[in-house]
GUFIKOL-404012 format. One line per field, with one value per residue (C-alpha): x, y, z. Coordinates in Angstrom, 2 decimals. Layout:
// GUFIKOL-404012
x <- X; ...
y <- Y; ...
z <- Z; ...
END
This chain:
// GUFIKOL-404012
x <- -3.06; -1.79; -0.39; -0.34; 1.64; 3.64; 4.90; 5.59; 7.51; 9.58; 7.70; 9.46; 12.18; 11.82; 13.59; 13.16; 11.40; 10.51; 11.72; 9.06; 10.39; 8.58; 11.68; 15.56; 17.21; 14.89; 16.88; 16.33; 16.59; 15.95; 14.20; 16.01; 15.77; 14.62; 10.96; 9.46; 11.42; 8.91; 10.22; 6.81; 5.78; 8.50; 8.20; 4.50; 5.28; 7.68; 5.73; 2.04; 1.23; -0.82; 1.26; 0.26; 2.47; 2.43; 5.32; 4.38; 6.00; 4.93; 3.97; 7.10; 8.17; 6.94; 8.97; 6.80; 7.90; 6.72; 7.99; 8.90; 10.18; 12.72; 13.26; 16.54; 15.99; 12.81; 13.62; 12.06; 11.84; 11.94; 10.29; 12.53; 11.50; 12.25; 15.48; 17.97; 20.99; 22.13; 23.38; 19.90; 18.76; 15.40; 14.04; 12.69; 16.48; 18.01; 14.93; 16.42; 20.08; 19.62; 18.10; 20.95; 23.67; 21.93; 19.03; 21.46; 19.74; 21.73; 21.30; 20.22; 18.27; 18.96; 16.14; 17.27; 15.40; 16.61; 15.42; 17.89; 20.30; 22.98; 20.88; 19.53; 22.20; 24.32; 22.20; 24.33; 27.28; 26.67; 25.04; 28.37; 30.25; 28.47; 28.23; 29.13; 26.18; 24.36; 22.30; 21.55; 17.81; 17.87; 13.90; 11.42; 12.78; 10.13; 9.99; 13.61; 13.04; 10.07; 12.13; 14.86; 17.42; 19.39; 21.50; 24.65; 23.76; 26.42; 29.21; 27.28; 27.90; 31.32; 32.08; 30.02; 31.79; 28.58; 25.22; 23.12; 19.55; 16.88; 13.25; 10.04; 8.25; 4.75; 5.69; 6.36; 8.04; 11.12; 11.88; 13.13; 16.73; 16.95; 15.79; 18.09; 20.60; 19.51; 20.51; 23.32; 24.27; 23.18; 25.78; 29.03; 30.42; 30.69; 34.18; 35.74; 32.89; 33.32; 34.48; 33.88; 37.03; 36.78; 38.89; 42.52; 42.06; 39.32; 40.87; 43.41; 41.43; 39.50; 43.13; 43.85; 40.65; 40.69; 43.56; 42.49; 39.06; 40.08; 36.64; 34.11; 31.00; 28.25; 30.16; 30.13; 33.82; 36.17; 35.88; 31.95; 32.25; 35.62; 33.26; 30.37; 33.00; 33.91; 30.31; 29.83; 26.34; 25.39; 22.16; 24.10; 26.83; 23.56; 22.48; 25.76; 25.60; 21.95; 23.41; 26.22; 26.50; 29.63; 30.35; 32.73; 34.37; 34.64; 38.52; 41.00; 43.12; 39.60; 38.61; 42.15; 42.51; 38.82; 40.32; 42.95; 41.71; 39.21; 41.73; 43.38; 40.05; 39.48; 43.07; 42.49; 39.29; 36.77; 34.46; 30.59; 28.45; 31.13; 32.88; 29.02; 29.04; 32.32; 31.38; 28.32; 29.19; 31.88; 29.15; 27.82; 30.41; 31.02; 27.58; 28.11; 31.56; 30.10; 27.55; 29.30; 29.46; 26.78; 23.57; 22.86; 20.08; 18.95; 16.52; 18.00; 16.07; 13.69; 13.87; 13.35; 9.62; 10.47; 13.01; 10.51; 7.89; 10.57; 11.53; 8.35; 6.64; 10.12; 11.34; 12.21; 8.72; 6.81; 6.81; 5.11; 2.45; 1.62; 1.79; -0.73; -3.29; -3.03; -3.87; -6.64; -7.79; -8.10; -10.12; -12.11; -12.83; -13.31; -15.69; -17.66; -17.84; -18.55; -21.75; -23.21; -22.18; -23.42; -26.78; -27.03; -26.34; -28.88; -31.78; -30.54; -30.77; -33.55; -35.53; -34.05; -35.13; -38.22; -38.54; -37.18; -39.67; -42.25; -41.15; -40.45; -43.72; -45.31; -43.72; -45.19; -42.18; -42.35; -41.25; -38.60; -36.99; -37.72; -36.42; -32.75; -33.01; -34.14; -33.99; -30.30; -28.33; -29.91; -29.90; -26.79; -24.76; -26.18; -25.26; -21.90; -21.65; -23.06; -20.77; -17.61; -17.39; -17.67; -14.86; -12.65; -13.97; -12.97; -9.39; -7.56; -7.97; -6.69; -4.09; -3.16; -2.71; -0.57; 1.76; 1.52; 2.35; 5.30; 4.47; 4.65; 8.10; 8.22; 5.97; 8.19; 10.85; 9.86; 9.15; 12.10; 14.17; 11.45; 10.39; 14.58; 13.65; 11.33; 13.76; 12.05; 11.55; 9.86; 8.17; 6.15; 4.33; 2.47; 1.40; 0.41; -1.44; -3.76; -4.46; -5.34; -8.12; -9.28; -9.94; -10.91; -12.94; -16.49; -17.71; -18.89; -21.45; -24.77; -26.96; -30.50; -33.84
y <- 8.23; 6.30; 3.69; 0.31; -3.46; -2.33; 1.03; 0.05; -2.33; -4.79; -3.30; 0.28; -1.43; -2.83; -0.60; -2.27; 0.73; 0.62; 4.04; 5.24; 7.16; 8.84; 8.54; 7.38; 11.18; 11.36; 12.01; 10.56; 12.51; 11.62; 14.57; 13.57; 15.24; 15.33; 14.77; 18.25; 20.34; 19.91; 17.77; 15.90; 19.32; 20.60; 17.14; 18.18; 21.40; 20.55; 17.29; 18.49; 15.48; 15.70; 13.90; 13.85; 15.53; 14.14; 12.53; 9.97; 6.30; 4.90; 8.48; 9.05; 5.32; 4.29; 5.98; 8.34; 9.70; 12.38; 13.74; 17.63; 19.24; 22.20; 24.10; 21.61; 18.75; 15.89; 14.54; 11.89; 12.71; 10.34; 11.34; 8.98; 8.54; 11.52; 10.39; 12.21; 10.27; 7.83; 5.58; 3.57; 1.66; 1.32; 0.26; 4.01; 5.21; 1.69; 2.75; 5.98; 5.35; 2.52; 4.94; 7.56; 4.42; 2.40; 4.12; 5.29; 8.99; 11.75; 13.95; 14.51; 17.18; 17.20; 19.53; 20.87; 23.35; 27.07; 27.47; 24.87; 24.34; 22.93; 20.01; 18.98; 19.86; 16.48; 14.36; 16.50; 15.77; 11.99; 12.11; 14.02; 11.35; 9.02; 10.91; 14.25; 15.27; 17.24; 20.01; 21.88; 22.56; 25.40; 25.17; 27.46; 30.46; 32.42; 30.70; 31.61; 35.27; 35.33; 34.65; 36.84; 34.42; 35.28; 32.37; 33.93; 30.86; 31.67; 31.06; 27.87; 26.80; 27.73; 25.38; 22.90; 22.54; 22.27; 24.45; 25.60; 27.37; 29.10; 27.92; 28.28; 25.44; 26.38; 29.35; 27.80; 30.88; 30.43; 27.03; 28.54; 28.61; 25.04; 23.82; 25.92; 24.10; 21.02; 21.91; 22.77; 19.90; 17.75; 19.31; 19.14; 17.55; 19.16; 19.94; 18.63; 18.68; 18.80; 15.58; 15.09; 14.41; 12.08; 11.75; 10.72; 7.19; 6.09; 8.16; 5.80; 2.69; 3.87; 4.10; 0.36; -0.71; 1.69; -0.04; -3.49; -2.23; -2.80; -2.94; -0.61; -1.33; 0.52; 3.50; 4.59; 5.72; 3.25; 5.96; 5.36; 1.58; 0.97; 3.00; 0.53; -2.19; -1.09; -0.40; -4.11; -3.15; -6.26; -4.28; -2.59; -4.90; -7.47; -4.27; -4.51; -8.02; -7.69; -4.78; -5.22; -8.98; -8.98; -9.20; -7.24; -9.63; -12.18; -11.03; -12.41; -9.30; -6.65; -9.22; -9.16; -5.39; -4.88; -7.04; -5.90; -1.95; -3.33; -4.60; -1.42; 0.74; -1.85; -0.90; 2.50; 1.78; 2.87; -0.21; -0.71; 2.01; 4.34; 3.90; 4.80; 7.78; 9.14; 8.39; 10.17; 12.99; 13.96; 14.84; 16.90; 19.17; 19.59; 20.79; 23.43; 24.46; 25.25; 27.18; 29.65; 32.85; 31.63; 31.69; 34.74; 35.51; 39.42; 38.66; 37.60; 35.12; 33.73; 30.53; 31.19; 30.18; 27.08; 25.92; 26.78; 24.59; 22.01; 21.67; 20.86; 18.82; 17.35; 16.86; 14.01; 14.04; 16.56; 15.29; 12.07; 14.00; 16.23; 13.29; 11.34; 14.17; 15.30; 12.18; 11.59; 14.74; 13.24; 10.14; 11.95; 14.48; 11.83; 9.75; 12.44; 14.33; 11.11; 10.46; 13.58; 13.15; 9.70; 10.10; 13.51; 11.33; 8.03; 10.77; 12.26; 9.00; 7.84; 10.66; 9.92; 6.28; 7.02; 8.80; 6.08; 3.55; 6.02; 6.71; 2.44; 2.17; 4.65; 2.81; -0.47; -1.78; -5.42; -6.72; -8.67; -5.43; -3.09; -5.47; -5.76; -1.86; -0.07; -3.05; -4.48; -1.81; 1.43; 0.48; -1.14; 1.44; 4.12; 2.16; 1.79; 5.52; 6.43; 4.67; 5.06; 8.10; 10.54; 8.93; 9.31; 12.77; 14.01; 12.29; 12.49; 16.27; 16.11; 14.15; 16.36; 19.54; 17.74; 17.16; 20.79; 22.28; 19.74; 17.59; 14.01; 14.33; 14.88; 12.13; 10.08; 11.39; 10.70; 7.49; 6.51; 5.14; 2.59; 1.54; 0.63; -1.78; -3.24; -3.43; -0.57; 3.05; 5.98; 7.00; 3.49; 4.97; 7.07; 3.75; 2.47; 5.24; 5.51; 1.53; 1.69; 4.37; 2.10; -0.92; 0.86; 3.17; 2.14; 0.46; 3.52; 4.52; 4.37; 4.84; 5.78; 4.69
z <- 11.89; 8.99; 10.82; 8.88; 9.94; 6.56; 8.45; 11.44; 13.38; 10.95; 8.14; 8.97; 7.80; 4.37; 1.81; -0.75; -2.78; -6.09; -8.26; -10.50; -13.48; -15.56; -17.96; -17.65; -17.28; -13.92; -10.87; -7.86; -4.71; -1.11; 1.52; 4.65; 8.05; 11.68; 12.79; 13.21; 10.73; 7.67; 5.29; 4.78; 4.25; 1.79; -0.18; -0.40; -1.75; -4.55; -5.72; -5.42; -2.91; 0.01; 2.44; 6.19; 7.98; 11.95; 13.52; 15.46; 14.98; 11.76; 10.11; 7.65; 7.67; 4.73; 1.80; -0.16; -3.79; -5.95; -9.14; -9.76; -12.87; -13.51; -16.91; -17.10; -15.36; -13.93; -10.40; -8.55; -4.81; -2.21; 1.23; 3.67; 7.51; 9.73; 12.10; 14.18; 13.34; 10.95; 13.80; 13.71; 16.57; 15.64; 12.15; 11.19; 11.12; 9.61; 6.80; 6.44; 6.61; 4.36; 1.49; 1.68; 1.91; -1.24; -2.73; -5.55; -5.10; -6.78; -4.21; -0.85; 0.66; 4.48; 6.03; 9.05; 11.68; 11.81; 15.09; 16.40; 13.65; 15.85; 16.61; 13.11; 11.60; 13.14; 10.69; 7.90; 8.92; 8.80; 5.53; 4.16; 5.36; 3.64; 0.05; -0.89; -2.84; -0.48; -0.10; 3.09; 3.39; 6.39; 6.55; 9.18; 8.78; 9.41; 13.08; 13.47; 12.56; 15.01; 17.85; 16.50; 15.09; 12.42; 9.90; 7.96; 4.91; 2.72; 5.58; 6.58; 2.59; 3.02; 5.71; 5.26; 1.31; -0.09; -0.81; 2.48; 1.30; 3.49; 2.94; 4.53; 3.16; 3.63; 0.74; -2.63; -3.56; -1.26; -2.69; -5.93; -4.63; -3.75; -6.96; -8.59; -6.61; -7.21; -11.27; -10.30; -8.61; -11.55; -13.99; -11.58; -8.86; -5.89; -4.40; -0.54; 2.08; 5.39; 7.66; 11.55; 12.81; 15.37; 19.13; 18.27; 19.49; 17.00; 13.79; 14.60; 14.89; 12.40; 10.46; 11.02; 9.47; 6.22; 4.08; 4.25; 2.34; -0.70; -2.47; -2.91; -1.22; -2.60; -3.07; 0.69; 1.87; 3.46; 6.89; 7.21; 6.79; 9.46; 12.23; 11.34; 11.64; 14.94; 16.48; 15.12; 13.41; 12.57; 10.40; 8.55; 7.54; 6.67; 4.90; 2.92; 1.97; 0.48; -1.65; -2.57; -2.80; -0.72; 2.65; 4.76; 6.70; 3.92; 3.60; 6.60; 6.48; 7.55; 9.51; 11.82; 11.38; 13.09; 15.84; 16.18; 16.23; 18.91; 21.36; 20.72; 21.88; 24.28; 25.99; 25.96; 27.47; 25.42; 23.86; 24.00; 24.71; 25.57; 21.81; 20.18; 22.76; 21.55; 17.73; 18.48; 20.42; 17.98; 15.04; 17.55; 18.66; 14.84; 14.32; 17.98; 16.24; 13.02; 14.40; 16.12; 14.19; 11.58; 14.11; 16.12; 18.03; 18.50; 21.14; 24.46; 26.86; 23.61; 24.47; 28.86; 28.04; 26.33; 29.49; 32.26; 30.48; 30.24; 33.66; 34.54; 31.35; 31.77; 35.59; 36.89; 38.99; 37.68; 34.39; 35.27; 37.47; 34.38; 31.99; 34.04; 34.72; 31.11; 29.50; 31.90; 30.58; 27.78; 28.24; 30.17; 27.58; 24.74; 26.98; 28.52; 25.04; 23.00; 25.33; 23.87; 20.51; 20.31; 21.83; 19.24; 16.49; 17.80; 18.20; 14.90; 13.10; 14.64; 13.28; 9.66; 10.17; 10.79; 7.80; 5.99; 6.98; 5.87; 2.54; 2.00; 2.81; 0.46; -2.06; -1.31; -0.45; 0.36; 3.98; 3.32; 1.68; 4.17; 6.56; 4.82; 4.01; 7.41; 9.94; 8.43; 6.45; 7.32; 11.45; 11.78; 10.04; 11.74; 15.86; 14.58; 13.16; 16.51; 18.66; 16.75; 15.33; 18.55; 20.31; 17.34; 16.20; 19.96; 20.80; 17.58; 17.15; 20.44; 19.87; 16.54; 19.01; 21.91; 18.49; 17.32; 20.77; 21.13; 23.99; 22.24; 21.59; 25.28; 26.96; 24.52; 26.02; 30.02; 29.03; 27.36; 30.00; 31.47; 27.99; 27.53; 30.36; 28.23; 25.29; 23.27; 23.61; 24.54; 21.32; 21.57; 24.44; 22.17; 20.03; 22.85; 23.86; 21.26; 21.44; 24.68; 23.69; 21.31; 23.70; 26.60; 25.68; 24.16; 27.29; 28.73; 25.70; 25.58; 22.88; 23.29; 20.90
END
């Protein structure tokens, strides 16, 4: 699965990623985007690499680059971890957000998913409010036309203030466009993109904050750093310090204007969770808004499928029934099937032992080396190919199609709420999953002589 102590956990975290160039007029441009909307597989297709392409925790958390070359320009691309929002709350997003706030990319490329562009496309609105440099990856569009859904691109552009290109990643051919975009972008500034306007109350808290930021941190606007200021995210402000070298608060004046533009939420009554809510939700209904017109769907009920299977992969009781009875599908599957596979493989290498001791001792091999060779090496390998490989050779192709068909993202999300309990969230279940297979599961095989 790919998963290392470096990409996950704390390690998800670290940043702190060196930018090959191949020479100084390289541009560096970060692939940002949602799980499931194939960016892994887009960065793949303009750089030549053979990244893996699951989503599971850990998958796209270490930053991967590339290089890729145009008739006028070299760029350096930078596959960031998959997140839905730039509001991070767990260390895949603070990864991400941290690479779009101070990876000093030229560009971004913000992949979103045209069969639900409303949803992905939230992550592009907070990216434009952190930089303006920002192209609009509309990506699966081939899935979208499947289920009848038609994009109007050049009116998404248009309100969005900055380029918006159809792809289908899988077809090199369709990424000709965004490259040619990417040129563009290198030779001219782009003009006034598009800014979430947030509820009345926090524009003006927001408005309190703003002129007492004198200084420019890291080039991110004075907007994106007051609603930081007022969420109090402690990351991101430490985030700040590291680069940048200055810290937020160190002036009295920002210090008394965030709070004082707290006690003035706090009146209204909107602080803590409620305040990220409203932040949150307001991206949101700017991605629904500028939707309407641009998507339209010529096949009615497409999506009826989808919500029946929901309602029960994802009811409040059904869900956990199916969850349960699927996975022990699975074990059972991957320890019935790996007792086959392993006793195969023990006959199989038995027979090539055998074989083995013959030919050693054809060649007068003497006993201490035919003990080290067929007795040590030769045997020992061959119990622990036996033994291991089934089990894995069963569940993990498994595994691979529950993540094709969608149903990870949705154990991860019936899960979420008691894994809050336990201060973490629903997408370690599947983590945990697959370490439980790996300590439970070899008990139960036998291998024969």
């Amino acid at each position: 699965m790919g998963l290392t102590v470096k990409s996950t956990g704390l390690g998800a975290a670290n940043t702190n990623l060196v930018i090959k160039k191949k020479s100084e007029n390289d541009k560096v441009i970060a692939i940002a985007g949602n799980p499931n909307v194939g960016k892994s597989t887009l960065f793949n297709a303009l750089t030549g690499m053979n990244q893996h392409t699951g989503n599971w925790p850990g998958k796209t958390v270490a930053n991967a680059q590339g290089y890729c070359k145009t008739e006028k320009s070299s760029y350096v691309m930078v596959d960031i971890p998959g997140t839905y929002s730039l509001f991070a709350h767990s260390p895949e997003e603070e990864a991400a957000r941290d690479f779009i706030c101070f990876g000093k990319s030229r560009a971004v490329v913000v992949v979103c998913d045209a069969v639900c562009l409303e949803r992905s496309l939230n992550l592009a609105l907070q990216t434009l409010e952190i930089t303006d440099n920002v192209i609009v990856c509309v990506n699966l569009l081939d899935e979208a036309k499947r289920k009848g859904i038609n994009i109007d691109l050049e009116e998404l552009s248009k309100r969005l203030g900055v380029p918006a290109v159809g792809t289908v990643a899988r077809k090199k051919s369709s990424l000709t466009k965004l490259m040619s975009e990417l040129d563009n972008m290198s030779e001219a500034e782009n003009g006034k993109a598009f800014s979430v306007k947030y509820p009345e109350i926090i524009e003006k808290a927001v408005d309190i904050i703003t002129p007492t930021l004198k200084r420019e941190y890291c080039g991110l606007s004075d907007k994106w750093v007051a609603l930081r200021l007022l969420e109090n995210d402690r990351e991101f402000l430490k985030s700040v310090e590291i680069n940048s070298g200055e810290t937020v608060l160190d002036m009295p004046e920002t210090e008394k204007a965030v709070e004082k533009a707290r006690e003035y939420l706090k009146n209204e009554g909107v602080y803590g969770e409620r305040l990220g809510a409203m932040i949150a939700s307001a991206s949101v209904a700017a991605s629904e808004n500028i939707c309407k017109g641009i998507v339209s769907r010529t096949k009615k009920g497409y999506a009826e499928a989808d919500r029946k299977a929901d309602k029960i992969l994802t009811g409040k009781y059904s869900g956990f029934a199916v969850m349960l009875l699927l996975l022990l599908l699975i074990f059972w599957i991957t320890v019935s099937g790996a007792n086959y596979l392993s006793d195969f493989l023990s006959f199989l290498f038995a027979k090539l032992e055998k074989l083995l001791r013959f030919a050693l001792l054809h060649l007068k091999t003497p006993n201490w080396l035919c003990g080290v060779l067929a007795d040590g090496a030769y045997t020992v390998t061959s119990r622990v190919v036996s033994v291991m490989l089934p089990p894995m050779a069963i569940f993990f192709p498994l595994f691979t199609l529950l993540e094709d068909s969608g149903y990870l993202p949705r154990i991860a999300y019936n899960l979420d709420k008691p894994f809050k309990r336990c201060k973490s969230c629903g997408k370690q279940a599947l983590t945990m999953w697959s370490g439980d297979f790996k300590v439970c599961d070899y008990s139960d095989f036998t291998v024969r002589d």
